[in-house]
C-alpha positions as MATLAB code, in Angstrom:
seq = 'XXXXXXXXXXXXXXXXXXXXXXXXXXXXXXXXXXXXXXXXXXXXXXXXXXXXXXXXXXXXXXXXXXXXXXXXXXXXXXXXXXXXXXXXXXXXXXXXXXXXXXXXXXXXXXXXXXXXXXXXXXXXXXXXXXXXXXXXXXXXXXXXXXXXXXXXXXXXXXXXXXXXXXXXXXXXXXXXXXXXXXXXXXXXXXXXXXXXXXXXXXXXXXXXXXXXXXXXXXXXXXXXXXXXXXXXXXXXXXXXXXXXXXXXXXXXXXXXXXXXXXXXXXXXXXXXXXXXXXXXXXXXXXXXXXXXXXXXXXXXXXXXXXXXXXXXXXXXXXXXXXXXX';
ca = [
      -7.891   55.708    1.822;
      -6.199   52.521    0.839;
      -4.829   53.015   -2.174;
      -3.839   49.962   -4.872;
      -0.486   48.733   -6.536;
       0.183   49.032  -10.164;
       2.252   45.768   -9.686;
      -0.126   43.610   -7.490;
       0.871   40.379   -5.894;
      -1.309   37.615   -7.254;
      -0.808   33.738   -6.528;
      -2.917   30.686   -6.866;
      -2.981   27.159   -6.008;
      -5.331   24.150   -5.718;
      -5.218   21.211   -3.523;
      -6.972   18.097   -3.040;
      -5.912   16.242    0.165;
      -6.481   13.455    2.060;
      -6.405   14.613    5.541;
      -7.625   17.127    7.730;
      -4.829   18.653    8.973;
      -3.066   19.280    5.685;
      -6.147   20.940    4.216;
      -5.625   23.540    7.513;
      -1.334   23.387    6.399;
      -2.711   24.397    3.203;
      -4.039   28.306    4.869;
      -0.638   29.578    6.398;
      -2.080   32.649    7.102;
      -4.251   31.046   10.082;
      -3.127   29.574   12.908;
      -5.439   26.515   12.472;
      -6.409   23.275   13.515;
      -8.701   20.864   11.954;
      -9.956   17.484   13.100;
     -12.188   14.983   10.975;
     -15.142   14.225   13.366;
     -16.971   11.847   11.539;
     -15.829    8.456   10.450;
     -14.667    7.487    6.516;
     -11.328    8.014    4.339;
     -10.918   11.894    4.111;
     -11.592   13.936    0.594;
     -10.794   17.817    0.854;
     -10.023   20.335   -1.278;
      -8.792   23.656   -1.116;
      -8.435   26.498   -3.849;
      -6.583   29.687   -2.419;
      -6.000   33.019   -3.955;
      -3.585   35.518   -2.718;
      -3.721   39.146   -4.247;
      -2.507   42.480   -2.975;
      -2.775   40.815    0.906;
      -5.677   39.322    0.667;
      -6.207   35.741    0.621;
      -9.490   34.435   -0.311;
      -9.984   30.365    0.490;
     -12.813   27.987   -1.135;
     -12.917   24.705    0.705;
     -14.813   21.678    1.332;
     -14.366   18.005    2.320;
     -16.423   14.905    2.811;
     -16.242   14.853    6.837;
     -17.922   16.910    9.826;
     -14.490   18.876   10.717;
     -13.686   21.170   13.679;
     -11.767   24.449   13.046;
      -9.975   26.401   15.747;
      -7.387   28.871   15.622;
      -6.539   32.662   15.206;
      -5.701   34.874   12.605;
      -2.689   35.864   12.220;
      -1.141   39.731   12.194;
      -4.069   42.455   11.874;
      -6.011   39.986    9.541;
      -9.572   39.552    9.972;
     -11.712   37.365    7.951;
     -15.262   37.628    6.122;
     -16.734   33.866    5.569;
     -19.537   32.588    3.886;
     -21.112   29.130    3.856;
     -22.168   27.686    0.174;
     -24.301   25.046    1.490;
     -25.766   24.828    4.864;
     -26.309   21.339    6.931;
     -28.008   21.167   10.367;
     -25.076   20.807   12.508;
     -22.975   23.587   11.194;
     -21.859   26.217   13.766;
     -19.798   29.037   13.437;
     -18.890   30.187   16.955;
     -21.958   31.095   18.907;
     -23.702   31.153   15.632;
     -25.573   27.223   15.744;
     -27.125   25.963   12.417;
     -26.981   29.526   10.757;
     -28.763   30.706    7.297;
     -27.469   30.526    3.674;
     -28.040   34.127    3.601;
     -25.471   34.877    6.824;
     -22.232   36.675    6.534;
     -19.348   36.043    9.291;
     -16.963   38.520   10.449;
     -14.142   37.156   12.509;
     -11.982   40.191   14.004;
      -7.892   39.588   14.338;
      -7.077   37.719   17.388;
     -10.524   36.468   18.090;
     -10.668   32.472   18.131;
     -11.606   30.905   15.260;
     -14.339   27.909   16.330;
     -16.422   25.799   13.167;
     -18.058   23.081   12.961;
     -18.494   22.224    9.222;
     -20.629   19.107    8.341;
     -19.959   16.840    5.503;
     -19.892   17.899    1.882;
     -20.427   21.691    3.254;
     -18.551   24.216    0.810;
     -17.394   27.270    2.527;
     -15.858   30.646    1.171;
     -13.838   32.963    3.287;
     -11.541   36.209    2.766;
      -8.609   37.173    4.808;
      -8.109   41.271    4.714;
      -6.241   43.488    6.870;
      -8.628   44.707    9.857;
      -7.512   48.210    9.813;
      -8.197   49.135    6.277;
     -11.730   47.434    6.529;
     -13.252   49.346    9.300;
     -11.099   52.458    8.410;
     -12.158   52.764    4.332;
     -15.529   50.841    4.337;
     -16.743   51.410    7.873;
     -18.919   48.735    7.830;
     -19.829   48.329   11.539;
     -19.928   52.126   12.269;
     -23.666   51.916   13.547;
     -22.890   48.844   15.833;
     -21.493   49.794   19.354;
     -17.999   49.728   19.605;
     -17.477   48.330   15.996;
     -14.003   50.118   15.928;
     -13.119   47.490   18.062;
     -15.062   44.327   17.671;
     -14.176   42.178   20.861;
     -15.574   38.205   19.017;
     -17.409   37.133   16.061;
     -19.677   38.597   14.647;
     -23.167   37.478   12.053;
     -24.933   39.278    9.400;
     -27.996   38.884    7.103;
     -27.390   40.971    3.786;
     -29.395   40.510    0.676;
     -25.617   40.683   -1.439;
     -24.365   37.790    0.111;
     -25.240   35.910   -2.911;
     -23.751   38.537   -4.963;
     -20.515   38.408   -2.949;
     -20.370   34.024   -2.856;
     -20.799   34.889   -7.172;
     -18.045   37.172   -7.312;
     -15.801   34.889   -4.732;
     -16.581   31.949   -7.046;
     -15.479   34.591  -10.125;
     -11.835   35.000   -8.978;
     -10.679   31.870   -7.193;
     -12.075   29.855   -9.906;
     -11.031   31.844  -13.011;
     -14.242   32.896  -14.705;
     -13.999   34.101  -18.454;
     -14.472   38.066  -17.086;
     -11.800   37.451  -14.473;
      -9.333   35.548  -16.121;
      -9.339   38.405  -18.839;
      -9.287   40.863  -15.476;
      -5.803   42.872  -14.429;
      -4.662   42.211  -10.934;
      -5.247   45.477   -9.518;
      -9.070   45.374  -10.977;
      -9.555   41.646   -9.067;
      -8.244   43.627   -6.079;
     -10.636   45.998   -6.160;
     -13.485   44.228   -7.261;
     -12.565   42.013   -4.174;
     -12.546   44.925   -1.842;
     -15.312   46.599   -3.481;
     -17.810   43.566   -3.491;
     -16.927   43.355    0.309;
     -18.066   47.040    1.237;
     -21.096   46.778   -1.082;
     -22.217   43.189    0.856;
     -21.431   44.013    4.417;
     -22.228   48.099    4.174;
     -25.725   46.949    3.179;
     -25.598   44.014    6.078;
     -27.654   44.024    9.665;
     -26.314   42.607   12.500;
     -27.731   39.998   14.467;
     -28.682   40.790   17.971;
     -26.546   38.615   20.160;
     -28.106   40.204   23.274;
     -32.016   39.561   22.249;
     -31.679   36.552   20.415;
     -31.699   33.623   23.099;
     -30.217   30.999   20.619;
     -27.395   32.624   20.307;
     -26.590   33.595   23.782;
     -27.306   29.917   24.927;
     -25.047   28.992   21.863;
     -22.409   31.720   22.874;
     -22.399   29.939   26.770;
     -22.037   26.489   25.609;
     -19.278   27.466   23.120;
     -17.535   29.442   25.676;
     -17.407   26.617   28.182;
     -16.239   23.960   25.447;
     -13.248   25.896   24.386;
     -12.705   26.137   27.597;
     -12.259   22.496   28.303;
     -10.828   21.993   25.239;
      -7.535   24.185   26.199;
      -7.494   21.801   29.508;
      -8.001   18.989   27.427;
      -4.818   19.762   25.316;
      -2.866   20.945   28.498;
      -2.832   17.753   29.830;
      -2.257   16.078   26.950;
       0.817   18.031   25.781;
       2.024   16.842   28.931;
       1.395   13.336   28.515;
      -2.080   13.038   30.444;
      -5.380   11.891   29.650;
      -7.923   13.995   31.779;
     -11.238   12.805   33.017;
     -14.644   13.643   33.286;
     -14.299   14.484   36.821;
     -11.000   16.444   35.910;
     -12.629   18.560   33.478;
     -16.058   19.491   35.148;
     -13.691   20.523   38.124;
     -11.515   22.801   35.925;
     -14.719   24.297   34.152;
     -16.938   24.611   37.013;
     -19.681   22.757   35.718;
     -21.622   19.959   36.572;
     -21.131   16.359   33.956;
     -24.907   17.627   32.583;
     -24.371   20.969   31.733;
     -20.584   19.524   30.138;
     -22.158   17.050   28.423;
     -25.197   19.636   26.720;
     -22.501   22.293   25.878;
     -20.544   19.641   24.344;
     -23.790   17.981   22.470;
     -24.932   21.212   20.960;
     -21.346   22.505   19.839;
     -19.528   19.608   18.661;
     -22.481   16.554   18.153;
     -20.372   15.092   20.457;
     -20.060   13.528   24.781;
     -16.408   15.689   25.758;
     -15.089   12.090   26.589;
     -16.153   11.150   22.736;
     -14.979   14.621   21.750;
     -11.371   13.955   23.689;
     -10.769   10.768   22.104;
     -11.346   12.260   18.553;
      -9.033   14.609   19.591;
      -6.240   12.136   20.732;
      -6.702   10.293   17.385;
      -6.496   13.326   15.327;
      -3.417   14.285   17.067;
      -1.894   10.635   16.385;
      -2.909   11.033   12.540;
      -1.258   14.171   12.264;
       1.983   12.808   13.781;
       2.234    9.869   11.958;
       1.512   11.619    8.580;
       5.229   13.715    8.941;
       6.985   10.896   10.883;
       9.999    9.141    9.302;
       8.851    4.953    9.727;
      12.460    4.190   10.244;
      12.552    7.188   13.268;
       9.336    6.123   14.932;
       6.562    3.440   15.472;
       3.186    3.814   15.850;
       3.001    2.227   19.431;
       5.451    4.824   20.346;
       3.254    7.924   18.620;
      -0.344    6.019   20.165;
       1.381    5.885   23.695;
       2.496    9.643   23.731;
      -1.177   10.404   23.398;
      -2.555    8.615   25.966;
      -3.536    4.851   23.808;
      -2.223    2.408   26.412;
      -4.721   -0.619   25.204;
      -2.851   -0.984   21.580;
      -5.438   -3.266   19.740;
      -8.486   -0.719   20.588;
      -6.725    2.069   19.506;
      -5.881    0.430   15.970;
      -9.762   -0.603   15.740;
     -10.903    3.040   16.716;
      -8.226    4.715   14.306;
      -9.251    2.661   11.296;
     -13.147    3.441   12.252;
     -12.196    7.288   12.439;
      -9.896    7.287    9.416;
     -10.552    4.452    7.193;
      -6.996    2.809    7.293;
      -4.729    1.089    9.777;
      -2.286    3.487   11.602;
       0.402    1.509   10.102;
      -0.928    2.852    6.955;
      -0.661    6.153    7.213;
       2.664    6.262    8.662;
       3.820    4.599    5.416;
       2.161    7.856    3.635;
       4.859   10.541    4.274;
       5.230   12.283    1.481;
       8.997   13.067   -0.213;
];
């Protein structure tokens, strides 16, 4: 059994940010992606707390966001949604329940879409030492080796969102609290929540397996999507319903019931996004933004400024004047 530090590693920060793809530079532990989906001046924030390996994440922002990624190493990651908004989807999981829990297994892909003024909780823990010590998913079949991402109704998940709250935000009982007790009050509150916790049925529940199909075959046009655009092309409609296999109908509903957006509507974000997060780290005397705009496919100059400034609430010459020192 996992066994705790005398001396145990404990760090904190806070940010507030002003852009989508800092608040996901802000969780090194992930390899994520975010992109603001709705239109308005992004507000995030993002309170972390590392101790003994774990890193446990509070976050929420003022824009419908998409997340994507992988954990990194032999992390997985438990996450919890504060307030739910019709809209929100975690992976297959469309427009879940306050009272879900999330388990996200190491090297599974990471795919949320959080809506505006959503607040979210999640903890990063090594894999091994939660299936090993708390067995949690020892009654599911093959929980030793969970293959995607997983849901969970448990009456402690209130109990669990308290005792996050607790430690990332200093209550008087944890700021009073020893590093190895957070630790294990962390770990502890964990087992109690999810050893307690009943899986949902992916294979009875139709909801899910119709959201589980339509969220397969967006990430899968969303890797073709960025293929062609990391070499300089713009795909089509036609281009991606050949590559996927699908007809523009069944594209266009996957795309509608995972994202809120068409894929051609969804592409464009992405594009923009992409040009934001460029811009944001570029040097002004090393780079323009007609030369950033064109690498990502905005040929017609004047409807890409108008579209940027929609999405983001500035001119693109704006925010390449933000780099920080």
């Amino acid at each position: 059994m996992h066994r705790l530090s005398m001396n145990v590693e404990r760090k904190q920060t806070h940010h507030q940010l002003d852009d989508a793809s800092r608040q996901a530079a802000a969780q090194p532990w992930l390899d994520l992606e975010m992109h603001q989906l709705s239109p308005g001046h992004y507000q995030g924030a993002c309170a972390t707390l590392t101790l003994d390996g774990m890193h446990l994440v509070h976050e929420h922002q003022n824009q419908a966001v998409h997340k994507s990624g992988v954990t990194q190493g032999n992390l997985c990651a438990l996450s919890i949604a504060k307030t739910v908004s019709p809209g929100m989807r975690f992976s297959q999981f469309l427009n879940p329940m306050d009272s879900w829990l999330y388990f996200l297994p190491k090297d599974a892909e990471l795919d949320i879409r959080v809506m505006p003024a959503s607040e979210t909780f999640y903890l990063c823990l090594d894999q091994d030492w939660l299936l090993r010590g708390a067995q949690i998913l020892k009654q599911h079949e093959g929980a030793k080796h969970p293959a995607g991402p997983q849901a969970f109704h448990s009456r402690y998940t209130a109990r669990l969102m308290a005792d996050f709250n607790a430690l990332i935000h200093h209550s008087s009982s944890a700021r009073l609290m020893p590093s190895d007790n957070c630790a294990r009050l962390l770990r502890d509150s964990v087992v109690i929540a999810l050893s307690q916790a009943t899986a949902i049925d992916t294979g009875v529940c139709r909801s899910v397996r119709a959201g589980w199909r339509a969220q397969r075959l967006v990430s899968t046009a969303r890797d073709y999507m960025d293929a062609c655009l990391q070499v300089g092309q713009v795909p089509s409609i036609t281009d991606i319903c050949a590559t996927t296999g699908v007809s523009e109908r069944t594209l266009q509903y996957a795309f509608r019931s995972t994202m809120q957006l068409t894929p051609i509507a969804y592409l464009r974000t992405l594009r923009l996004n992409r040009v934001r997060a460029e811009l944001l780290i570029a040097l002004p005397a090393h780079t323009t933004v007609t030369r950033v705009a064109m690498r990502w496919g905005f040929v017609h100059l004047g409807e890409f400024s108008q579209e940027y400034k929609r999405l983001f609430g500035e001119r693109p010459s704006e925010t390449l004047v933000q780099r920080p020192d």
